[in-house]
OpenMM code with the backbone's topology and positions (N, CA, C; nanometers):
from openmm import Vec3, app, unit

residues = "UNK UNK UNK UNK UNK UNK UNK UNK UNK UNK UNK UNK UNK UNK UNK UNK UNK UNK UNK UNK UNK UNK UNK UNK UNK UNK UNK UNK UNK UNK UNK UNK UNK UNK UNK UNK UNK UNK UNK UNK UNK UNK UNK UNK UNK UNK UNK UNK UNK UNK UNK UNK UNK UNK UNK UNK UNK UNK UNK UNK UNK UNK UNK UNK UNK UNK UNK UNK UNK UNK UNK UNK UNK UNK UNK UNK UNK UNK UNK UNK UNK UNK UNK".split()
positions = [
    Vec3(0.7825, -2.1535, 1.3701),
    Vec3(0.6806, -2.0792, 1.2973),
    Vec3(0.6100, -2.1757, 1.2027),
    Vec3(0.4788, -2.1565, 1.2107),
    Vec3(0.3666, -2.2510, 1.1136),
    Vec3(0.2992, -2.1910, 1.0013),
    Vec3(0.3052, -2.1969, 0.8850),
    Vec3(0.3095, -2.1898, 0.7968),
    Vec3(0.1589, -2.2205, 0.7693),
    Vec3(0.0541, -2.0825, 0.7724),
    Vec3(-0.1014, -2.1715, 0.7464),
    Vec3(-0.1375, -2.1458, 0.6110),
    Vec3(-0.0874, -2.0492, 0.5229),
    Vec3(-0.1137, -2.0298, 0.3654),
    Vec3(-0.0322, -1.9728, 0.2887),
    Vec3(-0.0292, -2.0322, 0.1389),
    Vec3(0.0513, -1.9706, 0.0908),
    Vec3(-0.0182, -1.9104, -0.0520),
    Vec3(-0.0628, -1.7979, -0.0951),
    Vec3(-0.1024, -1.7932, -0.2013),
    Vec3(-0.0057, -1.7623, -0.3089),
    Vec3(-0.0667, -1.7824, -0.4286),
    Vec3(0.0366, -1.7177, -0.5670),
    Vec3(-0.0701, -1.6623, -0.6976),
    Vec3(-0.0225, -1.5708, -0.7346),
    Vec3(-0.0818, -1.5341, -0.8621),
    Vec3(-0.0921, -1.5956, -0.9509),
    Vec3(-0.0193, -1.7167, -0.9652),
    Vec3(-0.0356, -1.7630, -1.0846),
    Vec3(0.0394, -1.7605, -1.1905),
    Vec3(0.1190, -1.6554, -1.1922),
    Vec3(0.2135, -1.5861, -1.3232),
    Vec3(0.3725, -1.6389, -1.2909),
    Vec3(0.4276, -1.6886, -1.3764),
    Vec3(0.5398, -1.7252, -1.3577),
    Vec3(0.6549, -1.6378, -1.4157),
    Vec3(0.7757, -1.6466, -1.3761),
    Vec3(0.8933, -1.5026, -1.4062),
    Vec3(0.9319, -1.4260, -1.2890),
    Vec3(1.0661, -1.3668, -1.3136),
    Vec3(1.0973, -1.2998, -1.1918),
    Vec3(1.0491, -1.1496, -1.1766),
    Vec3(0.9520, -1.1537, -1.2771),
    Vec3(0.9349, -1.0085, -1.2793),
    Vec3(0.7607, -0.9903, -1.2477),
    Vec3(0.6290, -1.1281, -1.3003),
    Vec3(0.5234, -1.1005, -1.2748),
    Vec3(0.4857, -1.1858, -1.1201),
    Vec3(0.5668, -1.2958, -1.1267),
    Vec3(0.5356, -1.3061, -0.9577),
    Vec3(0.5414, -1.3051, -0.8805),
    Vec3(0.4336, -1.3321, -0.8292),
    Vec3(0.3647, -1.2707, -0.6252),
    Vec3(0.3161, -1.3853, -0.5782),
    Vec3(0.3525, -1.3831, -0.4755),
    Vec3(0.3495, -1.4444, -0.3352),
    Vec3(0.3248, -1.4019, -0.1920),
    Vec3(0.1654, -1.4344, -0.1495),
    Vec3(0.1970, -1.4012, -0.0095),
    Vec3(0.1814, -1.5671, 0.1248),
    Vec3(0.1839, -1.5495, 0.2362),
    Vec3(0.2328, -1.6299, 0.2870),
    Vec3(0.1760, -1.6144, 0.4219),
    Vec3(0.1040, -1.6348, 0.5265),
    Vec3(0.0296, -1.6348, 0.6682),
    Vec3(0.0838, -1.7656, 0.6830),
    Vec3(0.1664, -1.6759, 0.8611),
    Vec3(0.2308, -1.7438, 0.9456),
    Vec3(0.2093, -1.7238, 1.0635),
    Vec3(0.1963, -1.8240, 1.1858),
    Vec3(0.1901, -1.7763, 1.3050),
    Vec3(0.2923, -1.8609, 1.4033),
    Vec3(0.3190, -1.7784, 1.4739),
    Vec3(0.4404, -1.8358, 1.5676),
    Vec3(0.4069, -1.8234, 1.7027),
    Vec3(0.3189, -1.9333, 1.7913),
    Vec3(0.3148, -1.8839, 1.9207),
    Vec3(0.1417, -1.8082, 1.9506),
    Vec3(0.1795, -1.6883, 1.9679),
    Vec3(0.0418, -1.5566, 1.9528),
    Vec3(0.1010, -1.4849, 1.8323),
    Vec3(0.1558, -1.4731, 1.7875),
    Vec3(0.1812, -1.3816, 1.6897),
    Vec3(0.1680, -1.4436, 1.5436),
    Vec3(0.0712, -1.3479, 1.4195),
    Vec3(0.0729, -1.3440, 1.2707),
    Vec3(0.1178, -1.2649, 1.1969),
    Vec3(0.1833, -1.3583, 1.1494),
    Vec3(0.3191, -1.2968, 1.0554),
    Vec3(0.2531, -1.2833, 0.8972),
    Vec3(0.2063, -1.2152, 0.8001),
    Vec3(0.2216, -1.1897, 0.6576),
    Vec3(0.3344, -1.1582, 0.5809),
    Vec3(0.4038, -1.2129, 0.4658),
    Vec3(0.5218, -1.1963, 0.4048),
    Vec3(0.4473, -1.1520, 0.2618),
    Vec3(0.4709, -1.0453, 0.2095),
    Vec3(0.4201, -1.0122, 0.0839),
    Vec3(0.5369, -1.0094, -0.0158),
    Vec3(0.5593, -1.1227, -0.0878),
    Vec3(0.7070, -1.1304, -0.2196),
    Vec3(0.6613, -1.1034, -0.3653),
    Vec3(0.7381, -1.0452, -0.3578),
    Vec3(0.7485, -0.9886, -0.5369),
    Vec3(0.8568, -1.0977, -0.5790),
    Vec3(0.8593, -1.1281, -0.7139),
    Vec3(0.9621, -1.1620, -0.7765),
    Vec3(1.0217, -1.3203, -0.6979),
    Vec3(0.9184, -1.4205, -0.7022),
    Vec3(0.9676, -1.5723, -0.6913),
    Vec3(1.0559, -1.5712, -0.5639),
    Vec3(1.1006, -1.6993, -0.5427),
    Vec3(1.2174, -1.7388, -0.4330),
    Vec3(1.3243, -1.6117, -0.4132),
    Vec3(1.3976, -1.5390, -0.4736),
    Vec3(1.5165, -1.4563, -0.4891),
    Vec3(1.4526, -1.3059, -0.4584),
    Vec3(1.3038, -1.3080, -0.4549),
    Vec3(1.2521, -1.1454, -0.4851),
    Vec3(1.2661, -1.0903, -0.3668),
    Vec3(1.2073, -0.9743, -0.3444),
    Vec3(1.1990, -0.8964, -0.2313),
    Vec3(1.0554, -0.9139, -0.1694),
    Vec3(1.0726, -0.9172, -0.0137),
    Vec3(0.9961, -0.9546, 0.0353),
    Vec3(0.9727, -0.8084, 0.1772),
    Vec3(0.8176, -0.8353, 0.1450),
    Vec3(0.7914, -0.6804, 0.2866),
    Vec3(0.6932, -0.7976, 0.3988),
    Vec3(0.6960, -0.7243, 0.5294),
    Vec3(0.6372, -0.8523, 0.6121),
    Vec3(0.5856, -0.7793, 0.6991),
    Vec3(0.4696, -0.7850, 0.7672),
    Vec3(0.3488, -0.7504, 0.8625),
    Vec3(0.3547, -0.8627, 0.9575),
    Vec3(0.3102, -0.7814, 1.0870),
    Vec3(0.2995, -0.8546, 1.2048),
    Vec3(0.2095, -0.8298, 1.2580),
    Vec3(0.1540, -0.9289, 1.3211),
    Vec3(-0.0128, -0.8695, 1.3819),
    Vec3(-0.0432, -0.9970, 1.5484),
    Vec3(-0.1285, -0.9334, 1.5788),
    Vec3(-0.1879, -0.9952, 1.7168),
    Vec3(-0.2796, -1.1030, 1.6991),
    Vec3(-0.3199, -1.0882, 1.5877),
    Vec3(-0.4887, -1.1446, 1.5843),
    Vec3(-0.4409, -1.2184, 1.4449),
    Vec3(-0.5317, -1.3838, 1.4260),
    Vec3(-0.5599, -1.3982, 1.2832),
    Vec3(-0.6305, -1.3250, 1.2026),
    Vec3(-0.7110, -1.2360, 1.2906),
    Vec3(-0.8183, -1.1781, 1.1886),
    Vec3(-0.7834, -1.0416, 1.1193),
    Vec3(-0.6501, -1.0031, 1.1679),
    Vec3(-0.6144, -0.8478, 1.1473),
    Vec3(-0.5266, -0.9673, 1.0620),
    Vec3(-0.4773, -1.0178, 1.0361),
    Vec3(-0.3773, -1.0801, 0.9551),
    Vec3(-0.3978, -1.1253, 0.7945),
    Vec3(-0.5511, -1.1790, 0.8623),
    Vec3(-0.6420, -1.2560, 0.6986),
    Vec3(-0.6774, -1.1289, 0.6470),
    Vec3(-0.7467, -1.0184, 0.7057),
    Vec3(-0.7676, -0.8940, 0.6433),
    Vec3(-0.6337, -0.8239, 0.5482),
    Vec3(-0.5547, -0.8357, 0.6163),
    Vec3(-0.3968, -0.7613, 0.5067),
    Vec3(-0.3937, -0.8736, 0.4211),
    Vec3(-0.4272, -1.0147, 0.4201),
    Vec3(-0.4298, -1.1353, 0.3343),
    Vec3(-0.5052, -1.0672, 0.2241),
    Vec3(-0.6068, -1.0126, 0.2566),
    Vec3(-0.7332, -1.0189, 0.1410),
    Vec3(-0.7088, -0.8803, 0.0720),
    Vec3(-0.6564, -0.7605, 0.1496),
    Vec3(-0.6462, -0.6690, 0.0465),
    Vec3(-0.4908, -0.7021, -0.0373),
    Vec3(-0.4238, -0.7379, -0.0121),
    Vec3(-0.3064, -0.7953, -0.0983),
    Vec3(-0.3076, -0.8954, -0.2016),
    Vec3(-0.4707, -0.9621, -0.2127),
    Vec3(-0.4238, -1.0598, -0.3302),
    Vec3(-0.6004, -0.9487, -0.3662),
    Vec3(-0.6286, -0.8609, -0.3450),
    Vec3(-0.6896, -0.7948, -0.4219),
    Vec3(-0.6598, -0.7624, -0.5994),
    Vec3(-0.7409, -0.7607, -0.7133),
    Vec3(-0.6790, -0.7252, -0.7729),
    Vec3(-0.7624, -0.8339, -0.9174),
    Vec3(-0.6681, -0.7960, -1.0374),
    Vec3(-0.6799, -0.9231, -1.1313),
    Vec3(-0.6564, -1.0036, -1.1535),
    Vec3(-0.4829, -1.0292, -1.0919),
    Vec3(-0.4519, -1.0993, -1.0489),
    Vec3(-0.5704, -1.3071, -1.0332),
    Vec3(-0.5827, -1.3638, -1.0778),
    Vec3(-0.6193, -1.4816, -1.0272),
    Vec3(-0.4768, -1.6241, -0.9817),
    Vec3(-0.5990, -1.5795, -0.8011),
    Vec3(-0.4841, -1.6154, -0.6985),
    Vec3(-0.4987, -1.7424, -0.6719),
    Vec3(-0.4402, -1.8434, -0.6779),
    Vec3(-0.4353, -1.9717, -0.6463),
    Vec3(-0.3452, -1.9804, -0.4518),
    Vec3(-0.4690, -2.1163, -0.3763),
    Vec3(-0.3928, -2.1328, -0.2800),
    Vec3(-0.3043, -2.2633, -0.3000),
    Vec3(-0.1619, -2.2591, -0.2633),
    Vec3(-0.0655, -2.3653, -0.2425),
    Vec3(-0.0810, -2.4597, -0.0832),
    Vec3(-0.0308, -2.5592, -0.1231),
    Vec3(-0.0626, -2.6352, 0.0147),
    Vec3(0.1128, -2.5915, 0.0909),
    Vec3(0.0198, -2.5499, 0.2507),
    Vec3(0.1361, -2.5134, 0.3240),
    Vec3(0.1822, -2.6214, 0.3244),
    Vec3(0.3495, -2.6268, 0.3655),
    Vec3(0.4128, -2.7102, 0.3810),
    Vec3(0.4235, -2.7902, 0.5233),
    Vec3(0.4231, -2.9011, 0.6083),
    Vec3(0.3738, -2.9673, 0.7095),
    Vec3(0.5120, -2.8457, 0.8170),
    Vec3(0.4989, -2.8145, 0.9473),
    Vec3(0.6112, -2.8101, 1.0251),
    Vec3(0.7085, -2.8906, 0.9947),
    Vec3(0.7297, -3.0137, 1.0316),
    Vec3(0.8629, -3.0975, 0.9855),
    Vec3(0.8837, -3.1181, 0.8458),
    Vec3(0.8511, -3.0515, 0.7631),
    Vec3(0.8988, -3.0575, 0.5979),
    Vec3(0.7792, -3.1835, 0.5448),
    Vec3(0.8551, -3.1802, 0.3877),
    Vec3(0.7778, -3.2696, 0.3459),
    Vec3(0.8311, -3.4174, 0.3663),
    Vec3(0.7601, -3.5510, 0.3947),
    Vec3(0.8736, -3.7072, 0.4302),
    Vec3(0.7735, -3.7473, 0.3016),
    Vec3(0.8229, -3.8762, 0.2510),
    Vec3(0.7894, -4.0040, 0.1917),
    Vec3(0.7239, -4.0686, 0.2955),
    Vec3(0.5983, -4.1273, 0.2341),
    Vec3(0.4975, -4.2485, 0.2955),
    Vec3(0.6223, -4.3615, 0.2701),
    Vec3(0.6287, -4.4373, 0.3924),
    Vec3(0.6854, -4.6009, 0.4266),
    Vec3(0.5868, -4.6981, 0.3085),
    Vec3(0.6664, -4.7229, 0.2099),
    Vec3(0.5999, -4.8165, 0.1046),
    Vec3(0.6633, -4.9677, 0.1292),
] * unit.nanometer
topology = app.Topology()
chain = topology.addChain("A")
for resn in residues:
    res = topology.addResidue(resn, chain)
    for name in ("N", "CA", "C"):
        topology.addAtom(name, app.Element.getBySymbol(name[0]), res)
């Protein structure tokens, strides 16, 4: 599974932040909507299409919220440049 965005609110604590997350594996897009940081609870959507996917993207960081995007992380993790 590939990992194409990750947004965040911005707010730090286990109680004000949010996280969502567009993934696709194959044909299939995956959305993970997390409350509450690394440990929180997480609800997750599955879809056919990127475009039915970016749409649940956009009404979920709807809001006042100001949403910052994070850089997905590469498939094989993050390496060190050969110095």
């Amino acid at each position: 599974m590939e990992q194409r965005k990750h947004l965040w609110n911005g707010k730090w604590g286990r109680l004000a932040r949010r996280d969502v997350f567009l993934r696709v594996d194959a044909d299939r897009w995956h959305v993970e909507q997390r409350a509450g940081g690394a440990e929180g609870i997480s609800r997750f959507y599955e879809y056919g299409s990127a475009d039915e996917a970016e749409d649940t993207v956009r009404a979920l960081i709807e809001g006042p919220d100001t949403w910052r995007e994070l850089s997905p992380r590469p498939p094989g993790g993050w390496t060190l440049p050969n110095g």
